[in-house]
Phi, psi and omega in degrees: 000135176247114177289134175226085159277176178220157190211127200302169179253015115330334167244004189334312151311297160326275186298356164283357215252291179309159187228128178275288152215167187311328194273283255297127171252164145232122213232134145343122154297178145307299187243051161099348157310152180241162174225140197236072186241141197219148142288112188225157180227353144276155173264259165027246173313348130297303172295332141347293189285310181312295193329248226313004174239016137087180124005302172320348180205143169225147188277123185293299211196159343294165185270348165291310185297330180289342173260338161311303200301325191284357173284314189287322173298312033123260202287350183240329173273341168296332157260042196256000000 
């Protein structure tokens, strides 16, 4: 599966810091954003991972992870 985030630029340092996975490119946008694209083939442990930048990042592509994710947040205020 090929992932494509974009991550607000407010953490831009942090992720540029970060190691996502071994496939990762990471490229500066125009406006000051970062995109974060890679090959994965779990969900799971990507929306893991997401949850922890918040707001701060949105999933570009693929649309099974964004709607996987929007299940697991979904599924994390429901055990609240």
């Amino acid at each position: 599966m090929q992932i494509e985030l974009e991550f607000d630029k407010n953490v831009a340092e942090d992720v540029l810091n970060y190691h996502f996975h071994p496939t990762q490119k990471i490229k500066k946008l125009d406006n000051c954003n970062i995109q974060v694209k890679f090959t994965s083939g779990g969900t799971y442990a990507i929306c893991q991972e997401l949850f922890k930048w918040g707001c701060n990042v949105r999933i570009k592509s693929p649309i099974e992870l964004k709607k996987h994710y929007k299940s697991y947040l979904t599924d994390v205020l429901d055990n609240l």
